[in-house]
Every structure is written in C-alpha cells, then in structure tokens.
N, C-alpha and C positions, 0 to 999 in steps of 0.2 A: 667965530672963535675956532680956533684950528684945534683938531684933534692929534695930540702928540701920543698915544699910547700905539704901540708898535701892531703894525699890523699882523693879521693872524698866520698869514703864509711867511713872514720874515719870523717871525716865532719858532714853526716847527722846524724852518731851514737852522736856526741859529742850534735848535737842540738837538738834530740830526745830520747835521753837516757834515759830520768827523767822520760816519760810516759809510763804506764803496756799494755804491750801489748794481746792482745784478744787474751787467747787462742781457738784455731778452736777447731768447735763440734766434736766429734766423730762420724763418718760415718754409716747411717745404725739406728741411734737411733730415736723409733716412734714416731712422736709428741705427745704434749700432749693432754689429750683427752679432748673435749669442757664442761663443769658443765653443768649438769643435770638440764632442766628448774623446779620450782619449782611448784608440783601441785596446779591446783585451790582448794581453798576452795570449798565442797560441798554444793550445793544449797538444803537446806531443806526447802519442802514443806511443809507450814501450813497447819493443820488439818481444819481450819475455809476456808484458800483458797481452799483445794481442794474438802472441801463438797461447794462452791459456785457453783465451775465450775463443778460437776458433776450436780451439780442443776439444771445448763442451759442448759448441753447438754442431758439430760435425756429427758427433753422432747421429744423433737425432735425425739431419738430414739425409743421412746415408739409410739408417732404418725405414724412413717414408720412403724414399724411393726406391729400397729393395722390397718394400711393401706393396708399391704400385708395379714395379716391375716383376715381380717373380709371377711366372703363372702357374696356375691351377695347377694341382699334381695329378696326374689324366689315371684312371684306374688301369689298374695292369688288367691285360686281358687274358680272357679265359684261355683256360689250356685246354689246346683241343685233342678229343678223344683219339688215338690211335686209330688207324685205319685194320680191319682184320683182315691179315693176306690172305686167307682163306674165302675172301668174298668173290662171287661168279654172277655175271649176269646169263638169267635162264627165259626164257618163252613160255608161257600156258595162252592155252586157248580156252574162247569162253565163247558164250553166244552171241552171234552179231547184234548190237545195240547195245550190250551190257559192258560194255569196255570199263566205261566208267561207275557202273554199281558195281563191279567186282573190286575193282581199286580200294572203294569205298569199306566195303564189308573185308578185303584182306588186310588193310591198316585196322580196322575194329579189332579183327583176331589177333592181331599181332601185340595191342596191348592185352587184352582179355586171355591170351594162351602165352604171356611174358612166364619165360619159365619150363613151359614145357614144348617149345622150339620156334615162338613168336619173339624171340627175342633175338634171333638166329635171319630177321628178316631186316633189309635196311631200307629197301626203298622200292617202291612199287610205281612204274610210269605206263600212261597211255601213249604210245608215239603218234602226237598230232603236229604239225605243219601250218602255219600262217596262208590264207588264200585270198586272192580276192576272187569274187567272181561278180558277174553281173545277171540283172532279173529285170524284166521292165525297162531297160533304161537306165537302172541302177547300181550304182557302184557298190561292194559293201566286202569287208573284211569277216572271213570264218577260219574257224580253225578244223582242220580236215585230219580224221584220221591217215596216220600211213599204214596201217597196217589194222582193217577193219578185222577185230575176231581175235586180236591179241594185245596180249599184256605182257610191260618187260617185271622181272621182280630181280632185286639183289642179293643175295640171300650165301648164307651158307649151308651149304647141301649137306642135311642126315636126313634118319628115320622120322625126327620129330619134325622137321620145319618142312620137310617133304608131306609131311601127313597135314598139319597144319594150312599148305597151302591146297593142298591136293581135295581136303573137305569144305574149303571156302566152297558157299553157295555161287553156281555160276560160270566155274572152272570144270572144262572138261579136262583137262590133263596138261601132259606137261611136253610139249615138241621137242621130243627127240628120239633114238632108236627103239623101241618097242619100248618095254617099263621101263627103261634105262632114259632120266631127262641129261641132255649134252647141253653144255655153257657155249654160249657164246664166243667168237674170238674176241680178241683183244682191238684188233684192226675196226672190227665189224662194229663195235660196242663203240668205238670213237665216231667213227660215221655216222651211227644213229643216232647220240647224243649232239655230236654239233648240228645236225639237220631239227630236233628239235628244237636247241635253242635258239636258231636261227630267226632273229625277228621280220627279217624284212619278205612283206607276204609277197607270194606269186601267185600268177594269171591262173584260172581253172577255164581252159579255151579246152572245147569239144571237137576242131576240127584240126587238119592239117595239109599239106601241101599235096593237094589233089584233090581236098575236100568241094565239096559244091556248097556255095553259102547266097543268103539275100541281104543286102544291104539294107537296113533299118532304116537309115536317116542320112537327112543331108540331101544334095540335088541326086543322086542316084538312087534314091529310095527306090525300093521294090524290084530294082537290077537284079539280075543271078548273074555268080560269076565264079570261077574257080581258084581257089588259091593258089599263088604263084609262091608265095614265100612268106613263114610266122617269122616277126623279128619279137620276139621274147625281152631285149633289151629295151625296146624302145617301146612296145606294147603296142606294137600295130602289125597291121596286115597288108599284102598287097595283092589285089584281086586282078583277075583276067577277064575284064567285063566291055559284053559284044556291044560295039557303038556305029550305028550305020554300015553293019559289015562286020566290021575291022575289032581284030581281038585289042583293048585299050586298059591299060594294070594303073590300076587305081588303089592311092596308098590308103587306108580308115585306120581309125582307131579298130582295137578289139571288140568294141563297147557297140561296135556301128554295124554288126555281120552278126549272121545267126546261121545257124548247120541249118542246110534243109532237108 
C-alpha cells in the first residue's frame, strides 16, 4: 500500500519557498578595509600669542645665562702705601759671619723701637749671589755672599733710626766719612739689586788663564796642564797638556780640573 502523505523535505520546501535564500560568501575574500580616520584641523598659532609667550619665557632664559655668564666680582686691590722720597740705601758693617744675625736682630728692632725711629727702617738685605761650585765630583748650588762683613739697610736717616740701627747687636758702624754715614748712589743701588736677584747661578772656579791645574777624570787623569782659556759661557776649560813632547789643549768640563 503506497504512502501518500507528503514527504518531509517537500514540506519544508513548500513553507519556505517564498524566501531568497543567502547566498554564501566566496571563500578566501579580504575584508573590508576599516575608513581612514579623518585628519585634525591644524592648530595655527597666533602671531600676537606666540610673541606673548616668548615674552615670558625670555626672561627667564636671559637671567640663567647672565647668571652662568657674569663672572665673579674679583676684589679690588689694595692700595699700595706710598713710597717715602726720603728713603736712601746705606752700608753698616758688622762681624764677618754675622751678615745674617744682624739682618735678623735689625728687623726685631725695627718692630720693637716702631715709634721711636724703627719705623723710619724699610728694608734690611744681605747681598748674596747664586753659585755653583763643585766638591768631590760634585755639582751643587750656594748662595755666596757679595760683600762678606756688610749689610744694605733702606732707611730714612735721623738721630733716631741712626741710633736704632747703630745699637743693633753686631753692627759696628755705618761706611762712610768719619761719623757722617753717605747713601748710596742711585746707579750703584740698581747694580746691587739686579745682581741680587739674579737667579741664574755662576761658576765659583779658583783658577785662571795661566793657572797650573790636574785633571781629575776621564782618559787624562792625573795630567798637569796650564790653562789656555776659561769659557764662563760654556763652562768649560781648555788646558795645555804635554803629550809625548808636544804642548796638546785639551777642552774639560770645569768639574774635571783642580788648582794645584
């Protein structure tokens, strides 16, 4: 017996017929891409705002760098004391060896009698001289009196700084014509000062050109020979030393001859 009631797939087609069915995407196809956000409007800056606000910050920046740049305010310096034209350089003599206690003990008095003609004194020098000289072998830098047995002083000349210097321990007097002390020239006072301060020492050599010396060191040791010529500049010697005979000038150091 045949089955007439409709079958179940002719069923749903019959009550869903009437609506369009979706067709499927094609596989593989790339979405679509997201719209582009739209740019902001550009923010233009007022001519009148941006000179305010450099306005304000100008300062500021000008402050910090006159801050880093200004330098220090350097102290004004001292004003120096007038010089008194009445000051004379004078000579006293004192005991050989005591050059330097007398200096010592005339600065002492000079504050200690401030007042009653120590005050009247400016400057008190030993004139010594840079030297080299040599010992053993040895090189070595002294400072050499120039003038063993005196002492300069600056001073201005009365009764009191005269009596002042004149009672320092050490000081026998004062070089010049009988009780009357004489100053210095002017010429002579420049001399002795630039030869003081003169740093660069010289030679303390005992011979001279006709002196008879022996050769210390080197292949002419124990030679004699006579000096032919001191070169002072160079610091050497040049000796007249007898070789088989024959008088033969031999240049050395200073360093390499000794007086005999």
């Amino acid at each position: 017996m045949e089955d007439k009631r409709p079958a179940i797939k002719d069923k749903i087609k019959e009550l869903f017929g009437d609506e369009p069915v979706a067709e499927p995407e094609p596989a593989g196809a790339p979405p679509a891409p997201a719209p582009a956000p739209e740019p902001e409007p550009a923010v233009v800056e007022e001519p009148a705002a941006r000179a305010e606000v450099e306005a304000q910050v100008e300062p500021d920046g000008a402050a910090a760098a006159a801050a880093v740049e200004a330098p220090e305010a350097e102290a004004p310096p001292e004003a120096e004391v007038p010089r008194d034209p009445r000051l004379r350089w004078f000579v006293i003599h004192t005991y050989s060896g005591y050059e330097n206690k007398v200096k010592t003990n005339l600065e002492r008095r000079t504050k200690t009698m401030h007042g009653k003609g120590g005050e009247r004194i400016a400057q008190v020098l030993v004139p010594t001289e840079k030297e080299k000289e040599i010992k053993g072998g040895k090189r070595r830098e002294v400072d050499r009196k120039i003038y063993p047995g005196y002492v300069l002083v600056e001073m201005v000349m009365d009764d009191d700084s005269w009596y002042v210097v004149r009672n320092t321990p050490g000081v026998t007097g004062f070089v010049g014509s009988g009780t009357r002390p004489v100053a210095l020239e002017d010429q002579e006072v420049k001399r002795l000062l630039k030869q003081i301060h003169d740093e660069t020492p010289k030679y303390r050599i005992n011979f001279q050109k006709g002196s008879m010396v022996r050769i210390t060191t080197g292949p002419f040791m124990d030679f004699t020979g006579q000096v032919d010529d001191v070169m002072v500049e160079k610091e050497k010697v040049r000796v007249l030393v007898s070789i088989f005979g024959r008088s033969t000038p031999v240049e050395l150091n200073f360093g390499d001859v000794e007086k005999v």
